[in-house]
N, C-alpha and C positions, 0 to 999 in steps of 0.2 A: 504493500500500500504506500510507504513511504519513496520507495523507487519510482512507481505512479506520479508522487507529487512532484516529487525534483525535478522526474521527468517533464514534468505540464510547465513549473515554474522555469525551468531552463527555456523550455520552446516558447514560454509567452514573454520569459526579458530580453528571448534573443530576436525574437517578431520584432514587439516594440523599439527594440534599439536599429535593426534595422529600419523601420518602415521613420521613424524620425531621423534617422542617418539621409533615407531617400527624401524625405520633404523637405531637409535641411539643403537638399545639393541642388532642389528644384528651383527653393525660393534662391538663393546665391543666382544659381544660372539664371533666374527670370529677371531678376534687379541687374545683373550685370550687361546688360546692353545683350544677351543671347535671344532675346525675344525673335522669333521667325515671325517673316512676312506670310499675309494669307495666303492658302494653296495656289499654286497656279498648275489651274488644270491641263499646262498644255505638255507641262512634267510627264503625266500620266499615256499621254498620247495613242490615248482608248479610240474605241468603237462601240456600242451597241450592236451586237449580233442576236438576231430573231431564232430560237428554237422550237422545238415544238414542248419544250420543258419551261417557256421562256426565255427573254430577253436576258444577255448576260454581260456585263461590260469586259470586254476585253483589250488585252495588251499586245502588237504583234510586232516581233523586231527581226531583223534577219530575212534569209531565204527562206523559203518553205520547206523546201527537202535537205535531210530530214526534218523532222517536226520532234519540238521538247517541250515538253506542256510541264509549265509550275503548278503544283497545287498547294497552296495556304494553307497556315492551321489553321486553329482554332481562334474565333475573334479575330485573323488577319486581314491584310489587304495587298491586292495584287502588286501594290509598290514598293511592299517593301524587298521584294524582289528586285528590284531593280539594277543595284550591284552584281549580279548572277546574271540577270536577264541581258545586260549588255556587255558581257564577258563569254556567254553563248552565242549570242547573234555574231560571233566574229568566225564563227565555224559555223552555224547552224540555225533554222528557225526556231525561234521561242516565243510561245505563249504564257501568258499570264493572266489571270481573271478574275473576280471576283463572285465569288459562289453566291447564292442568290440571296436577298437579304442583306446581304456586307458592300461595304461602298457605296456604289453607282448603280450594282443589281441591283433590281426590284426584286419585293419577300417573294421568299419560295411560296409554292403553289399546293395545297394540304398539307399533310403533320409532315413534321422534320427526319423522317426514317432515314435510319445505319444507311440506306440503299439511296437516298433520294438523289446526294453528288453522285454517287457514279452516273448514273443514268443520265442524271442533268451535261456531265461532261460526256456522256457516248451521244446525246444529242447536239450538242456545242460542238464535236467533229464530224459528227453530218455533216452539221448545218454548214461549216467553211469548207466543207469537201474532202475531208483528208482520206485518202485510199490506203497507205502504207503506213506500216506498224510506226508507233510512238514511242519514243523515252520519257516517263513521268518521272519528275520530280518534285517527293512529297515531303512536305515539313512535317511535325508535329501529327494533328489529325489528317492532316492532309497524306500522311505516309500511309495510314492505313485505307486512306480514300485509294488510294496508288492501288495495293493489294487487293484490295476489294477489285477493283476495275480489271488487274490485271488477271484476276479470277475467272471471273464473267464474258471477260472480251480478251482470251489471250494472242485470238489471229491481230488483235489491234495492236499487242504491245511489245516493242523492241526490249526492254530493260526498264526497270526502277531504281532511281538512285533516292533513297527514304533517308532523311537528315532527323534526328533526334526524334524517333516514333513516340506518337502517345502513346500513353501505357494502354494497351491492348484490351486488358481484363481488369475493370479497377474495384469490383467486389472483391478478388483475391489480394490489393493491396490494403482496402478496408480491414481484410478478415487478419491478415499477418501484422499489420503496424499498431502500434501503438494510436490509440483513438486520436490522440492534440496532432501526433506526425501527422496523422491522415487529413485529418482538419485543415489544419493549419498548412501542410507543403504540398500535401497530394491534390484534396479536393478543389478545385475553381470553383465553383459554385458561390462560393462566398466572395468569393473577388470580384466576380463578374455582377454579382450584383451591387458590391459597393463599387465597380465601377460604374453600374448605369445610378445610382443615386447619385456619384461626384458630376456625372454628364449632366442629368436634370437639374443642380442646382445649380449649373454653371462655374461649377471648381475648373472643370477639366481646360476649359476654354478660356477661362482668366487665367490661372498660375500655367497655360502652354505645356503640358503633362505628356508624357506619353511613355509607357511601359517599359520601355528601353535606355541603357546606357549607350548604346553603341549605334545610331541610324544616320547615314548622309543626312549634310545639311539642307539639300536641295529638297529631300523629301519630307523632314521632320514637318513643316506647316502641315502638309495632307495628310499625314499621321494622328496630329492635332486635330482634325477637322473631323477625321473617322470616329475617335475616341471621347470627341465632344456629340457625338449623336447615339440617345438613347439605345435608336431600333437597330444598331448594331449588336448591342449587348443582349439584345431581345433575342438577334437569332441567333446568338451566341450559347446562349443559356437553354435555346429548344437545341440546336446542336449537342450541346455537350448533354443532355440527359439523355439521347438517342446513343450518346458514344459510352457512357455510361453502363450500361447493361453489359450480363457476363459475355464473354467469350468472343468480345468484338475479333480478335485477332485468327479466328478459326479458319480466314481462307488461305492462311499464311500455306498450311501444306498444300495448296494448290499447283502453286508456284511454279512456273518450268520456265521461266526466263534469267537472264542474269541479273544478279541484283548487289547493288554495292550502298552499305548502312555505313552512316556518317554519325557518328556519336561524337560532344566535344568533349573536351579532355577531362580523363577522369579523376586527376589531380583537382582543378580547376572547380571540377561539380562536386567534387566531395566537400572540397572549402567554403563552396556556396552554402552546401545543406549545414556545412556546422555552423558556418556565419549567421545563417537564419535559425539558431537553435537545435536544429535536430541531433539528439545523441549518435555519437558515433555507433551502437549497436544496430541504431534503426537504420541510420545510415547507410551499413552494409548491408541491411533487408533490402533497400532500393534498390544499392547498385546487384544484389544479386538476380531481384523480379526482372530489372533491367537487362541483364545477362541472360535468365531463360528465355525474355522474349524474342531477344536476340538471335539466339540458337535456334530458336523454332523460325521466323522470317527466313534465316539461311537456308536451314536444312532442305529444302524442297527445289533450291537454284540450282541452274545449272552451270554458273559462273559468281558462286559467294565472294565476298569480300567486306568486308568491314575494318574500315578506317576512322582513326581519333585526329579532332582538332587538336592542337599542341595551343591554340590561340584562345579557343572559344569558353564560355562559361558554360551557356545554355542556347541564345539566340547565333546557330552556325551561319546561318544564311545573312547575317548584318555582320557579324563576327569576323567570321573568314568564308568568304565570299569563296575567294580561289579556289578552294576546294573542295568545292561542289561543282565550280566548273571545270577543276581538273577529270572529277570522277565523269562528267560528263563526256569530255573529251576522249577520254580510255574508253568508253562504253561504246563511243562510235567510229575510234577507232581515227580517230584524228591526227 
């Protein structure tokens, strides 16, 4: 009982001292002259594509053949690819998008189902035509969107390169960690809605906020603008309780394409977790869930590979950008 308490009181003085450490560097940055100018959509250099899933706003840079489709996590936006996305286009077409609901999409169309991005992106390549296999590349939820897809549609898919997967099965991280771990580092649910309450009151868009240490300056305004609107977090939160449910990761044995996992450094995320309070015990609960999930995505490839950022914390794709468009690069053989 008393290991319980230490435990609770170590994870909530290390929260606290973190989350004042974060508002301490926001207000500095927002008084020192770092205030960003309002987005300029021309950054974005979208389109509107008509599906029969839906209108989707898309990013397109590069040639067409081949084709490298970004998929965003959870609560993202197609720009913050952008480091990646014009690091590709110098070999290859890339896509980038915004899932329905997030950004410039309009809300998805009925309830938010495990299934509803894949299909939304098998209609999104209809609809611009593409005939030959793709390279997805998925952040976060977006990694298991990847797997999912490439499940379903494997004549579609050349290779996955999956950057930092969400945890796959988060009943099984509930059921092993200690409750506050879980609470407090694993579950979003409670972030996401203290961040749509900082959106509604207008925190988010006066103190210029956004999630990230690490995001281009050119993009940070439109990062700002995302996170200052409510109904992102709206379809964030129907998102994350569809990803929520056991066994999201079960098409992983599917798998018969190459697929190369980008994890950041695990020096790096371990310091994080204890920075944010978490006992080194639990600690090593994570990175181990982490490690079987990992094993099971490989096991079914037919060209594994799994590489660590030496740079990254957690955000790989703002972090270290290159090496994702290296893995891309080997994938097609460039």
């Amino acid at each position: 009982m008393k290991s319980k308490l230490r435990t609770r009181l170590a994870l909530g003085c290390g929260t606290l001292m973190a989350i004042a450490l974060v508002v301490f560097i926001l207000i500095v940055w927002y008084l020192s002259a770092g205030r960003p100018a309002p987005c300029d959509n021309e950054v974005l250099q979208g389109e509107m594509i008509d599906t029969r899933k839906g209108a989707l706003h898309v990013v397109r840079m590069g040639e067409e053949t081949p084709l490298v489709v970004l998929e965003s996590g959870l609560c993202a936006l197609s720009i913050e690819w952008l480091p990646v996305q014009r690091g590709i286009a110098r070999f290859a077409g890339v896509l980038a998008y915004d899932r329905a609901g997030y950004g410039l999409s309009p809300k998805a169309r009925g309830p938010r189902r495990i299934d509803a991005p894949v299909e939304s992106l098998r209609a999104l390549l209809d609809a611009i035509g593409v005939k030959r296999p793709v390279v997805i590349v998925g952040h976060d939820s977006g990694a298991i969107y990847a797997v999912n897809f490439a499940a379903r549609h494997p004549s579609m898919v050349r290779g996955l390169v999956l950057v930092d997967p969400f945890p796959a099965d988060m009943p099984k991280y509930k059921l092993e960690l200690e409750a506050a771990v879980y609470r407090n580092f694993i579950d979003r649910g409670w972030i996401l809605k203290a961040g749509r309450t900082a959106a509604r009151t207008g925190v988010v868009r006066a103190l210029k906020i956004t999630p990230y240490l690490h995001s281009p300056t050119e993009i940070r305004p439109c990062l700002v603008d995302f996170f200052s609107n409510p109904a992102n977090y709206d379809a964030a939160l129907a998102e994350y309780s569809a990803l929520s449910g056991p066994a999201q990761g079960e098409y992983a044995a599917a798998l018969r394409v190459p697929v190369t996992l980008i994890r950041p450094s695990r020096v790096k995320y371990l310091d994080h977790m204890l920075f944010f309070g978490v006992p080194l015990v639990e600690a090593r609960k994570i990175e181990a869930l982490r490690n079987e999930y990992d094993i099971r995505l490989l096991a079914g490839s037919i060209a594994p590979l799994r590489v660590e950022s030496e740079l990254a914390t957690n955000m790989v794709h703002l972090e270290d950008p290159d090496i994702i468009v290296r893995a891309v690069r080997k994938m097609l053989g460039r």
